[in-house]
C-alpha positions as MATLAB code, in Angstrom:
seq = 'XXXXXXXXXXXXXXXXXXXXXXXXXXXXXXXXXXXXXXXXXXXXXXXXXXXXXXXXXXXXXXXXXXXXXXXXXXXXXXXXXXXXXXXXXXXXXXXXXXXXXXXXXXXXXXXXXXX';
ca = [
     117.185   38.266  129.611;
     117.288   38.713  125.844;
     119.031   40.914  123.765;
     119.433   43.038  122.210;
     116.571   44.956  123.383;
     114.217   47.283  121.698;
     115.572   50.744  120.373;
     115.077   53.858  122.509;
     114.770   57.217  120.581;
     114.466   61.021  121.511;
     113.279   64.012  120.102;
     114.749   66.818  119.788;
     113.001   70.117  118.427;
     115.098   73.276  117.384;
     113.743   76.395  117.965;
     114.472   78.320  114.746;
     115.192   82.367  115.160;
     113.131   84.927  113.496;
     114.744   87.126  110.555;
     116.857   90.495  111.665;
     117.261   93.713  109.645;
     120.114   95.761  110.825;
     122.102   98.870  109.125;
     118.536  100.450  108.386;
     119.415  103.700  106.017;
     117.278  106.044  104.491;
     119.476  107.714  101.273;
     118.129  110.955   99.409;
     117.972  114.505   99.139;
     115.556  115.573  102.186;
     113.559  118.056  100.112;
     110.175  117.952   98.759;
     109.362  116.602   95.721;
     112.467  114.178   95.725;
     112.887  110.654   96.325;
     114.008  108.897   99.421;
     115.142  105.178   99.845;
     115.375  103.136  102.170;
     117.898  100.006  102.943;
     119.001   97.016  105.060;
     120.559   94.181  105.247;
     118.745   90.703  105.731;
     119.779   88.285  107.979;
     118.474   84.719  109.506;
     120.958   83.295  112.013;
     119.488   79.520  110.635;
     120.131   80.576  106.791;
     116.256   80.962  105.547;
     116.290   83.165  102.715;
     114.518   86.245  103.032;
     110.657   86.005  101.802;
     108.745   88.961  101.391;
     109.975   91.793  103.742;
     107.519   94.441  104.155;
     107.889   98.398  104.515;
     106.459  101.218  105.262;
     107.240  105.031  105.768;
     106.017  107.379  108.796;
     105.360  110.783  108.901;
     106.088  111.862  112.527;
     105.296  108.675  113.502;
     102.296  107.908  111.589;
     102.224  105.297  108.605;
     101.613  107.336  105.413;
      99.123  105.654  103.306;
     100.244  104.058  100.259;
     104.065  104.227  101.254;
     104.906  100.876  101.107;
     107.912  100.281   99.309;
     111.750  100.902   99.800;
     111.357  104.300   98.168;
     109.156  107.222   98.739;
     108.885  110.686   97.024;
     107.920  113.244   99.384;
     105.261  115.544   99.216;
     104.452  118.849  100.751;
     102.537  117.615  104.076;
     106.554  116.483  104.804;
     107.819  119.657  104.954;
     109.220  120.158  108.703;
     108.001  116.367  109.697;
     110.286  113.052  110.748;
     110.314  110.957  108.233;
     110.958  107.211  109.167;
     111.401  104.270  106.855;
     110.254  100.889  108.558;
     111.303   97.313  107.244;
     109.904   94.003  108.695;
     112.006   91.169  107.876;
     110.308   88.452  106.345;
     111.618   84.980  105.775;
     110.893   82.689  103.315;
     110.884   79.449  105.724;
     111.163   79.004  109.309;
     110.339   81.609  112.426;
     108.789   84.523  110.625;
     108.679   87.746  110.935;
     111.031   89.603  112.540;
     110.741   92.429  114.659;
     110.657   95.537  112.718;
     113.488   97.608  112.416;
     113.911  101.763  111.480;
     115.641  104.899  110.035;
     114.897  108.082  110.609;
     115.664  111.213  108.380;
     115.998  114.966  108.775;
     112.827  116.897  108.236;
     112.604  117.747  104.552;
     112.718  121.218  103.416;
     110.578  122.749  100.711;
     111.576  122.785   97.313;
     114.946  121.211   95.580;
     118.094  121.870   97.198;
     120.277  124.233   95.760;
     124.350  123.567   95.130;
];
């Protein structure tokens, strides 16, 4: 026979992992009229720097229009509700998004707190 012969190649294809968001906080006085915020920490198992996360807040389980940000002032209509602040990790390359991932907070009370 002759040699050598020709080359033989493979392919191999990664799978890459979607973003996470994990310790999920929500920081604040729970009254109305103040200003919650919420937090996380990014994280992508294959190193892809986080992109453009989204969030959102929920009143009693309900997205509240316009709350779309990592803070959120409350307003009356949150007196005695569950407030939740939702972040979707976003990565800038590879697998993308993640799965969302929540806080919840006490149900604010009217007015400014007192000390």
């Amino acid at each position: 026979g002759t040699s050598p012969g020709a080359a033989a190649t493979a392919t191999l294809a990664i799978a890459n992992s979607a973003p996470t968001a994990t310790s999920v906080g929500i920081s604040g006085t729970a009254a109305v009229g103040q200003t919650l915020t919420g937090s996380y920490t990014y994280g992508d198992v294959d190193g892809d720097a986080e992109g453009t996360s989204t969030y959102r807040w929920l009143r009693d389980g309900t997205p509240i229009g316009g709350a779309m940000a990592t803070t959120y002032l409350t307003v009356p209509a949150d007196a005695g509700t569950t407030l939740t602040f939702e972040v979707t990790p976003v990565a800038a390359t590879g697998t993308s998004p993640g799965t969302p991932a929540t806080a919840v907070t006490l149900p604010p009370r009217y007015g400014p707190t007192k000390r």
